[in-house]
Residue, then its C-alpha position, 0 to 999 in steps of 0.5 A: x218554856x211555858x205554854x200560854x192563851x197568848x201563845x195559842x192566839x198567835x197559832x198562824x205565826x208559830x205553826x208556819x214556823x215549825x219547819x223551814x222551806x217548803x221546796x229544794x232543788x227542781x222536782x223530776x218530770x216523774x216526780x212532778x207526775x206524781x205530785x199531780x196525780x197520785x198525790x190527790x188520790x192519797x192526800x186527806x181532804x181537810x175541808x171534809x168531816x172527818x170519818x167518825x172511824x179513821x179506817x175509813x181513809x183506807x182502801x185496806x181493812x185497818x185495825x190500827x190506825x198510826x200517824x207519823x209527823x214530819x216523814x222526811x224521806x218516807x224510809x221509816x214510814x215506809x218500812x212500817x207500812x209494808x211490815x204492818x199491813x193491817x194498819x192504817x198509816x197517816x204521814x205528814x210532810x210540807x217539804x215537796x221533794x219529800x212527798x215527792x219521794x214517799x209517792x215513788x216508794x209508795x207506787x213501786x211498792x204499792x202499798x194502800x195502808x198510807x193517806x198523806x198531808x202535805x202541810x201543817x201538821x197542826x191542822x191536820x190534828x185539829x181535823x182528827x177525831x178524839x181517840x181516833x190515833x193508836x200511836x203517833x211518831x216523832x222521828x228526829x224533828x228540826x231541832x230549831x237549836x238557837x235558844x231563841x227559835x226553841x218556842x218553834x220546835x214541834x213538842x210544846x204543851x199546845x201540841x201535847x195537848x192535841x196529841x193527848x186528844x187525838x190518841x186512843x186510851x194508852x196510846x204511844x207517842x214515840x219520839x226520836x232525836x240526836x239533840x240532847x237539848x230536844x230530848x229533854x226539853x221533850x222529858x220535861x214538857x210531857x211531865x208537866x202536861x201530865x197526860x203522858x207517862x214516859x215507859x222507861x225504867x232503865x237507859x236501855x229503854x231510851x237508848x235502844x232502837x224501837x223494835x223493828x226500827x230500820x234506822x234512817x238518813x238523820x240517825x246514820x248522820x248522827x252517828x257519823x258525826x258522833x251524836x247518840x240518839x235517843x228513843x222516847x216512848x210515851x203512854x197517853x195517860x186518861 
């Protein structure tokens, strides 16, 4: 698919529809304590300048700053923040009883190297600094499988573009999914941007987990139901 002005005017209608519904089944008393008051203290301010350093987002010295777009569950979030503590993880979720449940996990395990945003990840791109990102996380994204509904998956040249602008010199963009159709439509669109470079020399570079990957719901599903997935690592070109 090409990416157009056209497609970039009609910004407000695509970004809406790179997820679906925003809540699921009726939130607990406990989680809905959550949503009000730990949520406020972790949620990014949009309608504030953003810090000319992102480490100043965090209550923890971060050397390294990491965003993850579309968190589902928090699991792989999670499990990174505990295992890099020094780094400073940014986690993007609209859907409700996903925040819900990252913020019971963030409080059990109370971790400070994580910030939230609970809408359109878009947005919160625009809002970032250039260069401000060591490395962003795609992780088993909504498919949108219909031929049709393609022009709504994350991955385009717009939001490469963002991406590109966002991560600092030789920043990663890593990107997992099960759809075959998704990674190489994902090949193919960073290609042709030209501002990434996919780090793969042989199939064992994309068919292998991620160092330290601790698996997630989405991928034992996949196996479950016999799809492989597949470990995209892209290198921000200058």
């Amino acid at each position: 698919m090409s990416e157009t002005g056209d497609q970039s005017g009609r910004r407000s209608r695509a970004t809406e529809a790179f997820y679906g519904r925003r809540k699921g089944k009726p939130l607990r008393d406990l989680q809905v304590d959550r949503m009000e008051h730990v949520l406020p203290a972790l949620k990014i301010d949009l309608g504030t300048a953003a810090p000319e350093e992102l480490q100043e987002l965090f209550p923890i010295p971060a050397k390294n700053t990491r965003l993850e777009i579309g968190f589902g569950g928090g699991e792989h979030l999670v499990h990174r923040a505990s295992e890099l503590t020094s780094t400073g993880f940014i986690g993007v979720e609209p859907f409700i009883n996903s925040m819900a449940k990252l913020l019971a996990s963030v409080e059990e395990k109370g971790l400070r190297n994580i910030r939230v945003y609970d809408d359109d990840a878009t947005q919160l791109l625009d809002w970032l600094p250039a260069n401000s990102i060591d490395h962003i996380d795609l992780l088993y994204p909504d498919p949108w499988p219909k031929r049709k509904h393609w022009k709504r998956r994350f991955v385009s040249q717009v939001n490469l573009t963002r991406f590109h602008r966002v991560l600092k010199r030789d920043g990663l963009f890593c990107f997992a999914s099960d759809i075959d159709t998704y990674v190489n439509w994902t090949l193919l669109m960073c290609r042709d941007h030209g501002g990434f470079e996919w780090l793969a020399d042989t199939s064992a570079d994309w068919l292998t987990p991620y160092e330290g990957w601790p698996s997630t719901r989405y991928e034992v599903k996949a196996k479950r139901e016999g799809r492989s997935s597949a470990y995209l690592t892209f290198k921000k070109l200058v």
